[in-house]
N, C-alpha and C positions, 0 to 999 in steps of 0.2 A: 932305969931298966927300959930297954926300948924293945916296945910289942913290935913285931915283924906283922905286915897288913897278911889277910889271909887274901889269896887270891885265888879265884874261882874256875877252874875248867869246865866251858859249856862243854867243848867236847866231848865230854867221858859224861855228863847226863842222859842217860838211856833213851829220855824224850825226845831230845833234841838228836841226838844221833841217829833214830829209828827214821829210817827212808818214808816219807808220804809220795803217796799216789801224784802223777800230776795232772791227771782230772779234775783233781780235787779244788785245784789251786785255779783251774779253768771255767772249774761250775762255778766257783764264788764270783769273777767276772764276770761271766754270764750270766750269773743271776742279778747281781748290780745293774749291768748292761741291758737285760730286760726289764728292771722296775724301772730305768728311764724311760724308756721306749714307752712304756705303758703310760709313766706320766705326760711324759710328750704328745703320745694319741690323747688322751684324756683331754690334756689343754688344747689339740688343735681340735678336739670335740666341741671342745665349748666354746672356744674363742671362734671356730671358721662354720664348722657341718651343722652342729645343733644350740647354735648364735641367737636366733627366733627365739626359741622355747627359754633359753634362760633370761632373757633381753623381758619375754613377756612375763617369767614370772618377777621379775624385780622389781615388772612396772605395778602388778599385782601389790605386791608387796609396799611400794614406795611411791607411785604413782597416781596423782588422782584428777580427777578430769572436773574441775570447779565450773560448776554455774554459775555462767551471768545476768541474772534477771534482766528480762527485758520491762520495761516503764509501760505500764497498761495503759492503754489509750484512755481519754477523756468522755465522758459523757455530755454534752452540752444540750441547752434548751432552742427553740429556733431561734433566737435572738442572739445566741453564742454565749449567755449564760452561763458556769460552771453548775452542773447538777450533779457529779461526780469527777473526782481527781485522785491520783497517786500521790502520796508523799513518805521518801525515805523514813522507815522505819526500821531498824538493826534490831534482831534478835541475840537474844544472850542464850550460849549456852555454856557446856563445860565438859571439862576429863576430870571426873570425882578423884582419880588415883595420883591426879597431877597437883591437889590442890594440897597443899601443907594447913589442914585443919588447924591442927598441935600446934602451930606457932600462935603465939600470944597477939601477933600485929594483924596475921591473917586471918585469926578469929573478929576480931573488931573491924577490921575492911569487908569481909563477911557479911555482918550486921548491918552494917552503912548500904549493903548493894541491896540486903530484904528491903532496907526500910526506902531503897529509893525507886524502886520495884513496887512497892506498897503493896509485899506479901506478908504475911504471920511468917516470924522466925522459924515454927516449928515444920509450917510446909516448905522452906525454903532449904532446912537442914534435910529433911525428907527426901531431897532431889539428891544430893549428895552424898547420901550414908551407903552408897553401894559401892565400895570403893575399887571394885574390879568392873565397873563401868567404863568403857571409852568414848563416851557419849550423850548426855542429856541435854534436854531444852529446858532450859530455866524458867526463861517468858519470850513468847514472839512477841513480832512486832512493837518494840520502846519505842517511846517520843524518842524523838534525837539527840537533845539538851538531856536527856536523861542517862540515855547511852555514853553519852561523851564522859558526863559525870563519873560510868563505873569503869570506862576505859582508863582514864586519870588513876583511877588507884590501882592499876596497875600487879592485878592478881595471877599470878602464876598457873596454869590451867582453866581459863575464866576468860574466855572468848565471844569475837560477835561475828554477825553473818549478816550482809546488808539484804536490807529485802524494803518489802512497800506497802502500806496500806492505804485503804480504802478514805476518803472523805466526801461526808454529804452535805454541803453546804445549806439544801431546804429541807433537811432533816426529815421529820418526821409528814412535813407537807407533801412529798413527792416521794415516801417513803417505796409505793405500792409501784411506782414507774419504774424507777431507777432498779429496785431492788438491791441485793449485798453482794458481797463476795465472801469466802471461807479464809481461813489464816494462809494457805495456801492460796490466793489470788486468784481465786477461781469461780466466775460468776452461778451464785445458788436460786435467785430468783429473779423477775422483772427484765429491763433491759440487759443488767448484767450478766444472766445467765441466753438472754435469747438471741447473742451478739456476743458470747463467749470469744468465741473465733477470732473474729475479728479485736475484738478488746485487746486479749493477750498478749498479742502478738507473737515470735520466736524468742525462746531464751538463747544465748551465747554460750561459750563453753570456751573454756583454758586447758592446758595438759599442761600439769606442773609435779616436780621431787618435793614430797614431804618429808620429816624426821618424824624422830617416834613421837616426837609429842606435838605434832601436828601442823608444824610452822614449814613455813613456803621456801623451799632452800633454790628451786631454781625453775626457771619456764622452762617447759619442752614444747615444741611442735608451734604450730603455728594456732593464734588465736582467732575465734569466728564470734565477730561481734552479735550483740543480739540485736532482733528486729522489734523497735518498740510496736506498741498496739494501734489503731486505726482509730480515730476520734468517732463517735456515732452523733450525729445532733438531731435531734426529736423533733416532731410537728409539735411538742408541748413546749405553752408558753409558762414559764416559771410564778409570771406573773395570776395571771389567769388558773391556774394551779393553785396556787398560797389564796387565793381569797377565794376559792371554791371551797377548799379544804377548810377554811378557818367558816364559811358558814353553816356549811354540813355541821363541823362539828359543834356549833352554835345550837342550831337546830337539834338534834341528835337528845346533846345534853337539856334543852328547854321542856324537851319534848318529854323526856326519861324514856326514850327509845333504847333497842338494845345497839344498833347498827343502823349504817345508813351508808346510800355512795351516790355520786354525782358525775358523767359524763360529759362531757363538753365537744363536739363535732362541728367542726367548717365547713357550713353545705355544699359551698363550691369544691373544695380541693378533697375533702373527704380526710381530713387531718386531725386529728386528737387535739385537740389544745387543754384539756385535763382531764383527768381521769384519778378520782380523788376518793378515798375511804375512811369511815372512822369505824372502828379505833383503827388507831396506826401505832407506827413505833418507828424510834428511830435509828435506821441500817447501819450506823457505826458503834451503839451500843443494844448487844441483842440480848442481854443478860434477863434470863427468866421470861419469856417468849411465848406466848400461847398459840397455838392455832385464830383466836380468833381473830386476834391483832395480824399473822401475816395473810389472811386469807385478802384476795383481791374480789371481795366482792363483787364487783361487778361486771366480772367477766367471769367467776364459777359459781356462781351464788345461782340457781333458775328460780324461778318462781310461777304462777300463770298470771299475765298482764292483767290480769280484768277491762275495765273499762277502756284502758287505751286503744285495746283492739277494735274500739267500734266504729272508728273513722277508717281502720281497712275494711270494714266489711263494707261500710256505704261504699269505699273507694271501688272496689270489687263490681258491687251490683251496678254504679254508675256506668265501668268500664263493660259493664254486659249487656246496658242498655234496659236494663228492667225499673230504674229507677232512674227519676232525677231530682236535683236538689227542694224542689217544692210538690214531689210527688205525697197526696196526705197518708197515713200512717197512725190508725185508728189500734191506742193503745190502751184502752177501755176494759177492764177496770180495773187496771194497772197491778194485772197476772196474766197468767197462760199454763196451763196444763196442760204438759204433753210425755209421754212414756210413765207416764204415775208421777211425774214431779211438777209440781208448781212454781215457775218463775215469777217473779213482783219486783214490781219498782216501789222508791219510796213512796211516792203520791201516784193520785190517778191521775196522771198526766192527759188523758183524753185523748184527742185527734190534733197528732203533729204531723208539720211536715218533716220530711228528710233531715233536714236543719237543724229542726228544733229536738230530733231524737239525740242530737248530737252536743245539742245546747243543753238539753235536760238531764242526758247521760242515763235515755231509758234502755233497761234491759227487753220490756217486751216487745219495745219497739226495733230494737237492733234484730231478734232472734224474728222478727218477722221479714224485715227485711236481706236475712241467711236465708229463709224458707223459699226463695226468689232464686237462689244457685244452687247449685247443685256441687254434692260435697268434694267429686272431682275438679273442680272448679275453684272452689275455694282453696283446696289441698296447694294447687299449681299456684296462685295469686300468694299464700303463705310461704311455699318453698322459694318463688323467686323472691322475697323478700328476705329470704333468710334464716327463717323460722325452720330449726330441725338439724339443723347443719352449723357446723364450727364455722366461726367465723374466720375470716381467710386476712388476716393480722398478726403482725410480726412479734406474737406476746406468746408468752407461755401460759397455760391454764385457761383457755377458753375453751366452754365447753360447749354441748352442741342445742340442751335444750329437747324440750319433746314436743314431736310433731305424729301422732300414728301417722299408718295409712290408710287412706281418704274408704277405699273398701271395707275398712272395719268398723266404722260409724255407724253411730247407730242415730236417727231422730232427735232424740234429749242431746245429745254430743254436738251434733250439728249445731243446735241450738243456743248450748254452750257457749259453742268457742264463737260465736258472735259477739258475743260481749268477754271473751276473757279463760273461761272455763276449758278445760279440757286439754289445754298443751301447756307449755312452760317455756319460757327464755329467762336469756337474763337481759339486765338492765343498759348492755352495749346492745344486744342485738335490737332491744325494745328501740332505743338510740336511734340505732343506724338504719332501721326500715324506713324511719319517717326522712331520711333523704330522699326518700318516691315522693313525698308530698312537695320537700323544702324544692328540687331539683329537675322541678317540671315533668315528674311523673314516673322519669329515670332513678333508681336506686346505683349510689358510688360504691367502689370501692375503697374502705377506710383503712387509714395507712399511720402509724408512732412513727413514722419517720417525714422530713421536715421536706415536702413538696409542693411549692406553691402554686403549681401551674394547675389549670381547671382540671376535674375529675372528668373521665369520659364512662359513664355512667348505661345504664342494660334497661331500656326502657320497660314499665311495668302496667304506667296509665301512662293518656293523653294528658298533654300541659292544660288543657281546657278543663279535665277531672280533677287533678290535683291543684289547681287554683280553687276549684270549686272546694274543693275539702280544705285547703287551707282558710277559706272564708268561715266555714263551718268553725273551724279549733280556733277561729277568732272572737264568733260567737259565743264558745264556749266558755273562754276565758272574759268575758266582755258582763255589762249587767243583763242578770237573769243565768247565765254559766254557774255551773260548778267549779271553776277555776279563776273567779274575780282577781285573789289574792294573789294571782298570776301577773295583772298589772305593773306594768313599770314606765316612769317619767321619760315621756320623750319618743319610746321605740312603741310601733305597735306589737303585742304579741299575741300566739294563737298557740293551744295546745288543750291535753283531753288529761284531764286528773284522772283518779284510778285506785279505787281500796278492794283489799281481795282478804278473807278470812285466810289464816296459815295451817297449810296443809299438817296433821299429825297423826302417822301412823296413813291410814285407809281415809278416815273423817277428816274435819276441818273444825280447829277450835275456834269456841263461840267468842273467847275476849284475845283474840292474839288476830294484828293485822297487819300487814303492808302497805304501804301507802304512798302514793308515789304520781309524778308528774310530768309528761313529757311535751317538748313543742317547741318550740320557733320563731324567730324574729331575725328583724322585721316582715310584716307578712306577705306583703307584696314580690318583694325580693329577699330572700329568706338569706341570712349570713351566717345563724350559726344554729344549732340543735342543742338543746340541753334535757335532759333528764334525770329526774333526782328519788331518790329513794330510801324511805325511811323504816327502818322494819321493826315490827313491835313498838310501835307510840302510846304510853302509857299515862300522860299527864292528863287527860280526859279528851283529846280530841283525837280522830283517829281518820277522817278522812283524810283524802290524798291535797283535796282543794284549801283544804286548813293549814296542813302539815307542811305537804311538799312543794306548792304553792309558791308561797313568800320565799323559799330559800331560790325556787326558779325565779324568779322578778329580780332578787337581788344579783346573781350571779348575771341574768342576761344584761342588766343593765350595766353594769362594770365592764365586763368582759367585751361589748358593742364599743362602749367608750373608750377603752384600750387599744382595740382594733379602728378607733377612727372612724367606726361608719358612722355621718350623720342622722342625728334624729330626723324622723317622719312626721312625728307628732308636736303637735304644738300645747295640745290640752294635758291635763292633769289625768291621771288615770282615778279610777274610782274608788273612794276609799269606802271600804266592806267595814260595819260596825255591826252588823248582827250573822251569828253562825250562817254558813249556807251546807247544807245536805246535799250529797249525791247519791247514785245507786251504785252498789257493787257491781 
């Protein structure tokens, strides 16, 4: 049987036969016709008119401008020593979301990067458990041989970033000079922070396309190298440093002192050659940190000098003409009461001259020869020296010290600060006054940076005064001085010991002392200034001529040899076998 196909008339379907509009058939073009146009304006929006705005958020988006550290400049000692350098050091960090935890391999590569890290597993998982993190620091600054190590295994999300740390080659010796820097390379104390600037120097910078998971898919722009840092080199001699440092903290410990510090000054050029503290620490490892360890003693530390001041007061009344070196000085019965207080020397020292008040280290002898000036007078003779005012040195942390004014004195204060009482410095300024004596009468300007040429100095006394006083701190230190122990083979020296009870509270305790020594050599042509300072000496001896003494002999006499200058002397200095006493 053969079916006949059915065949279909569109015509007679009443849909298809029913007449449309021919608008209809013209909106639908046009309306095609304007969704191009619209797309076409769109794209020539963004491709030609508003190019910028999407150009910059993509670079937002995918762009990022890498820093290139620049290499910190070097610290050197005047000899060109290393005291501080740069060395590559790669931080690790990471993309927690990037890293496949869950895998069995990358679990144990893991483990290998704590333990080469030499962190505890559990704080190393701890950096990672955020896993919507795009960003942690694992550890700055790796050794390099360590860094390579965790580049090698090769972990998916587990990144490094080159950077630089800090090394101090005289460690803990030059601790208080040099100072550190922060993980960031950025000087926090000492030279490193007071020479910042210049250190640093400019970082660089790249413009580069990253992907999502952080890797460098192409350079953009042009690149601007970085400007490494500027070398600084010190007037400190590294050497001269290390064996200051290594006898302080001899002394210190001998002593069962709590602290102690030792400056070191070239009369001629006015140059730091140490500047040394115990306790120290040393600036590449700061881990558990006190205050007492970073404080720079001896330039924030004040104190009031006692005794040292009484070779400015004679220096004073000489330059005023009321006294001269053998004018007598009737200190009988070795006190003086004046404002309701009574001053004492240890012995009744009787009728000295000028000299021998100097040799004796008498207090009523000093406060009689202050009653000679007038407290204006004195005031001016202590400012130009320095006393009162910050020292004008390229350190951070010096501080200014107490000087009233000379109008608010009273009698007993005058009295005082003839021998010590009533103001405060610290142990540079105590230092760097006695360049009026070492530098013919002229006080230098002292300088951490490395300047050989002669200091031009602000005259204070005549060269005929300050010879004279230098004869005197000769005496002093010499047989019959309070600073015997001061002696050293070969140079002559001159200098004025100095113990002062520690200020606490309003009062002064009766078993807590300072003890300390300042002066000079050799004495005719003075080369270098030293000052040493010992605070709270509790082994049983406590003067300045016991204590601080011997560590001034040992340092001047190394330090003279170092620097070359010929001995003067041909005899042996005097060996001290029984205690010698001073006055406060």
């Amino acid at each position: 049987m053969t079916r006949r196909s059915r065949s279909v008339q569109y015509t007679t379907s009443p849909l298809l036969a029913s007449k449309t509009p021919v608008w209809r058939s013209k909106f639908i073009v046009a309306g095609i016709a304007f969704g191009f146009l619209v797309l076409a304006g769109r794209a020539a929006y963004v491709q030609v008119f508003g190019n910028a705005f999407f150009q910059r958020q993509g670079e937002v988006r995918f762009a990022r401008t890498l820093e290139l550290p620049a290499n910190r400049g070097r610290i050197l000692d005047r000899n060109g020593l290393l005291l501080a350098s740069s060395v590559v050091a790669p931080s690790i960090w990471a993309i927690p979301e990037d890293i496949e935890r869950e895998d069995p391999e990358v679990k144990a590569k893991l483990r290998q990067v704590a333990k080469l890290l030499g962190m505890a597993q559990k704080d190393f998982d701890k950096k990672l458990e955020d896993e919507d993190k795009t960003f942690v620091w694992i550890q700055r600054q790796v050794d390099e041989p360590i860094a390579k190590q965790i580049a090698e295994l090769n972990i998916k999300g587990l990144y490094q970033r080159k950077e630089y740390k800090r090394q101090y080659p005289e460690g803990e010796a030059a601790a208080h000079v040099v100072g550190f820097t922060n993980v960031e390379d950025k000087g926090q104390e000492g030279i490193e922070l007071a020479f910042n600037n210049d250190l640093a120097g400019r970082a660089g910078s790249k413009r580069v396309i990253k992907d999502r998971l952080g890797r460098v898919v192409e350079g953009i722009g042009e690149q601007v190298p970085p400007v490494d840092g500027k070398d600084i080199q010190l007037s400190v001699d590294s050497k001269v440093q290390f064996f200051a440092y290594q006898k302080l903290r001899d002394a210190v410990t001998a002593n069962k002192a709590k602290a102690g510090s030792v400056v070191v000054l070239d009369a001629i050029t006015g140059e730091v050659l140490a500047l040394a503290n115990y306790p120290s620490y040393v600036p590449d490892k700061r881990q558990n940190l006190t205050g007492e360890q970073l404080r720079n003693r001896a330039l924030t530390d004040t104190f009031e000098p006692g005794s040292t001041m009484k070779p400015i007061t004679v220096a004073m009344a000489l330059e005023a003409g009321r006294i001269k070196p053998q004018t007598p000085i009737d200190t009988s019965p070795g006190r003086f009461s004046i404002g309701g207080f009574t001053i004492s020397d240890t012995h009744n020292y009787g009728l000295l001259t000028v000299e021998g008040v100097i040799q004796k280290s008498s207090n009523v002898g000093a406060l009689k020869i202050a009653q000679k000036m007038t407290p204006h007078e004195m005031w001016d003779t202590y400012t130009a020296l320095g006393y009162g005012q910050k020292p004008q040195l390229q350190f951070p942390g010096a501080v200014t010290g107490r000087l009233r004014p000379w109008k608010s004195w009273k009698p007993v204060e005058q009295a005082t600060m003839a021998y010590g009482y009533g103001l405060s410095a610290s142990l540079f300024q105590m230092a760097h006054s006695y360049t009026a004596f070492a530098h013919d009468g002229a006080i230098i300007p002292a300088t951490i940076l490395k300047n050989p040429d002669p200091a031009v100095g602000v005259k204070v006394f005549s060269p005929q005064n300050a010879l004279a006083v230098r004869k005197m701190l000769q005496m002093a230190a010499g047989p019959g001085g309070t600073g015997q122990r001061a002696q050293t083979i070969g140079y002559s020296v001159g200098g004025k010991s100095g113990t002062a009870h520690k200020q606490v509270g309003r009062g002064y305790a009766s078993n807590k002392y300072r003890s300390w020594f300042t002066g000079m050599a050799p004495i005719e042509k003075p080369r270098i200034i030293v000052a040493v300072m010992i605070d709270e000496p509790s082994a049983g001896q406590y003067f300045g001529g016991l204590v601080a003494a011997p560590v001034f002999s040992e340092v001047v006499q190394q330090t003279l040899r170092m620097m070359n200058v010929p001995p003067d002397l041909a005899v042996k200095p005097l060996v001290v076998t029984n205690g010698v006493e001073e006055s406060f």
